[in-house]
C-alpha positions in Angstrom: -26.8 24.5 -14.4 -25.7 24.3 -10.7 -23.4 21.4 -9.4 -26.1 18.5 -7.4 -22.6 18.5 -4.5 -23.3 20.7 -1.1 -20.5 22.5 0.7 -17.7 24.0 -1.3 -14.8 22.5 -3.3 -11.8 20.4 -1.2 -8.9 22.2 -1.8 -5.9 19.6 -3.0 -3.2 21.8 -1.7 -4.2 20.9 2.0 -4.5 17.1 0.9 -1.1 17.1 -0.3 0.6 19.6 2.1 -1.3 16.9 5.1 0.2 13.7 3.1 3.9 15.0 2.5 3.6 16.4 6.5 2.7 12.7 7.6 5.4 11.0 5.3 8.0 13.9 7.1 6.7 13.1 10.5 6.6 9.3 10.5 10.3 9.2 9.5 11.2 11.8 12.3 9.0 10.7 15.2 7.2 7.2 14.1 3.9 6.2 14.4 3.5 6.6 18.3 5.3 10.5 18.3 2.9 11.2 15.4 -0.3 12.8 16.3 -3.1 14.2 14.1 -2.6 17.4 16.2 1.5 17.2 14.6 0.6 17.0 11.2 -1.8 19.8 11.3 0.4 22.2 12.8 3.2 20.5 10.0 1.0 21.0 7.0 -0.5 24.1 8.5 -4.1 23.0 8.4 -6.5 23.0 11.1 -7.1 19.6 12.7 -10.8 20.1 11.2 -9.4 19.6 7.7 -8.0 16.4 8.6 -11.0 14.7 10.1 -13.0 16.0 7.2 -10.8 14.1 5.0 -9.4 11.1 7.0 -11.7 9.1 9.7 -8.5 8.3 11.8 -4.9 8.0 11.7 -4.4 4.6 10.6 -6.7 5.7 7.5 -4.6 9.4 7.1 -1.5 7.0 7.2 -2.2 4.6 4.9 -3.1 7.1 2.4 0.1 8.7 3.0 2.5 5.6 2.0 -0.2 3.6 -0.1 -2.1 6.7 -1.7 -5.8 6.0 -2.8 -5.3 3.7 -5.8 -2.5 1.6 -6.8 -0.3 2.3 -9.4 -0.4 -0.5 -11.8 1.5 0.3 -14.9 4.4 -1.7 -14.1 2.1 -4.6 -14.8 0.7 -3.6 -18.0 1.5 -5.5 -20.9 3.9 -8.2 -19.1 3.6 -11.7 -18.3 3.2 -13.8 -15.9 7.1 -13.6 -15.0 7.5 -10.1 -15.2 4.2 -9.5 -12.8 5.9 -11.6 -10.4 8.9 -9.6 -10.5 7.0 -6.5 -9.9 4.9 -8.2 -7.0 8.2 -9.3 -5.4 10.6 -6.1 -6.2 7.3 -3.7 -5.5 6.5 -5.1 -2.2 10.0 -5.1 -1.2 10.6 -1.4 -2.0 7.3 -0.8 -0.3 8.3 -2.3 2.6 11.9 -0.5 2.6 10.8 3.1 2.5 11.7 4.6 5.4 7.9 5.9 6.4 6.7 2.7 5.6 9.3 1.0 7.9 8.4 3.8 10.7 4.4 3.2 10.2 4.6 -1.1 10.1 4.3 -1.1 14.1 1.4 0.9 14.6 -0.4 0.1 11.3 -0.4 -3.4 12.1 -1.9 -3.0 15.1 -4.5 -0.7 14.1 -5.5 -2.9 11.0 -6.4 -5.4 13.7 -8.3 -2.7 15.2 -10.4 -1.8 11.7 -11.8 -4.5 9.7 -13.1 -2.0 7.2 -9.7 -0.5 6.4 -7.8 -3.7 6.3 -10.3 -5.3 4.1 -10.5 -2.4 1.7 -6.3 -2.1 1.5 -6.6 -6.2 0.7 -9.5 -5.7 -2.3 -8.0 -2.2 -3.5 -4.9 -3.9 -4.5 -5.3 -7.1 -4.8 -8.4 -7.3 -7.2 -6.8 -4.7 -9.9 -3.6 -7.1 -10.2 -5.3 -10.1 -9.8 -7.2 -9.1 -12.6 -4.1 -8.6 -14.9 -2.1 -11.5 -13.7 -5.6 -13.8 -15.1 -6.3 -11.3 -18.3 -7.5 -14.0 -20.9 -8.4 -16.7 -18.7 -11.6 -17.8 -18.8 -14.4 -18.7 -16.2 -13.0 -22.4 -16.6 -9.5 -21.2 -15.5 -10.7 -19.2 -12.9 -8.1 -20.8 -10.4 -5.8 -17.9 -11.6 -7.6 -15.1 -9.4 -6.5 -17.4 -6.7 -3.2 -18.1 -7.7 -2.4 -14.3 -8.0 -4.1 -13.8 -4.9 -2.1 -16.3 -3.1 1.5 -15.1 -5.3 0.7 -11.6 -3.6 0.5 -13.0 0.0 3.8 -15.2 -0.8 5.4 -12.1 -2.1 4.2 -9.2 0.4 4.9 -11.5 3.0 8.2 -12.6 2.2 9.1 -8.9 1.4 7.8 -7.8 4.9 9.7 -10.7 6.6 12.4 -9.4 4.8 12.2 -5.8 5.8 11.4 -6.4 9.3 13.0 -9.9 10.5 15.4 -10.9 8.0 17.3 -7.6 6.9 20.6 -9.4 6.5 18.8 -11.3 3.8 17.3 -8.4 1.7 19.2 -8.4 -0.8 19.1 -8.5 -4.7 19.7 -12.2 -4.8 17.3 -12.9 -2.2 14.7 -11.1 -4.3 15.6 -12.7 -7.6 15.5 -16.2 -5.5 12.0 -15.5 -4.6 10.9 -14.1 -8.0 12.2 -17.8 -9.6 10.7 -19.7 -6.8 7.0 -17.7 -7.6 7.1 -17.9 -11.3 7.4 -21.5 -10.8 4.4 -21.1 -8.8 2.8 -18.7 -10.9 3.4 -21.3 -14.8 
C-alpha cells in the first residue's frame, strides 16, 4: 500500500549537517553575523532546504541549542529535590554553552517578536516536567503544576541572570545555594 504523505522523504543528514553549521556559526560570528544564507553555504545545503524546514531564524536557532523535544531522563525516577537540582544545574549549563550565550541577544529579541515560538518553547518544556515534578498528585493537589511551573521560572531565571549579569557569581556554590533555597520552595 502507498504512503498517504506527498513529496519525497526529508533527508536527516541535511537537518543535522544545518544544526551542527548554526551551533559552529553562532559561536564564531553570533547571532547578528549569522545569516540563513551562512549556514547554507556551512552545511552545504541550498537556502531552500532551510526554509522548508525552519520558518525563520529565530525558529532554525532554537532548534539548534534547544532541539525539538526536551530531554527529560534526568528527571525520571527522582524526587522533588533531585528535580530541582536538575532544573537549577540544567538551566545553568543551558545557559553557559557557548552558542547559547552567543544566541541570548538576538533570541530574546526575536521571542518578543513571535508569540507562537515563545509560547511553544514555554509549553514544550514546561508541561513535560511539570508533569513529573506533580506525578501522584491528585486534582485536589493540583497547586503542584504551579509550583513547578513557577520553580522553573525561579530557576531559568536565576541561571540566566547568572550567565549573563552575575558571572562572578556562577559558581557551584551559588548553584547548590539556589537548589536549597527551591527545595524549600518546592516541600
Amino acid at each position: 500500500m502507498a504512503s498517504a504523505t506527498s513529496g519525497r522523504p526529508r533527508d536527516p543528514r541535511i537537518d543535522a549537517a544545518v544544526l551542527a553549521a548554526t551551533r559552529e556559526l553562532l559561536v564564531q560570528v553570533g547571532w547578528e553575523g549569522m545569516s540563513l544564507r551562512s549556514i547554507a553555504t556551512r552545511a552545504g545545503v541550498g537556502r531552500a532546504a532551510l526554509h522548508r524546514r525552519w520558518p525563520s531564524k529565530a525558529h532554525l536557532v532554537l532548534d539548534a541549542i534547544l532541539g525539538s523535544v526536551p530531554d527529560l531522563s534526568p528527571f525520571e525516577g527522582t524526587d522533588r529535590a533531585g528535580w530541582v537540582r536538575w532544573v537549577v544545574d540544567g538551566s545553568a549549563q543551558l545557559f553557559g554553552r557557548p552558542e547559547v550565550r552567543a544566541a541570548l541577544p538576538g533570541l530574546l529579541a526575536a521571542l518578543r517578536d513571535h508569540d507562537d515560538l515563545r509560547a511553544t518553547i514555554w509549553m514544550g518544556f514546561s508541561t513535560p516536567a511539570t508533569e513529573l515534578f506533580a506525578a501522584g498528585e491528585t486534582t485536589a493537589q493540583s497547586g503542584a503544576a504551579k509550583d513547578a511551573r513557577a520553580a522553573l521560572v525561579l530557576a531559568a531565571g536565576a541561571a540566566l541572570f547568572l550567565s549573563v549579569i552575575a558571572r562572578e557569581d556562577d559558581t557551584p556554590e551559588m548553584r547548590d545555594r539556589l537548589h536549597e533555597l527551591l527545595v524549600k520552595v518546592a516541600r
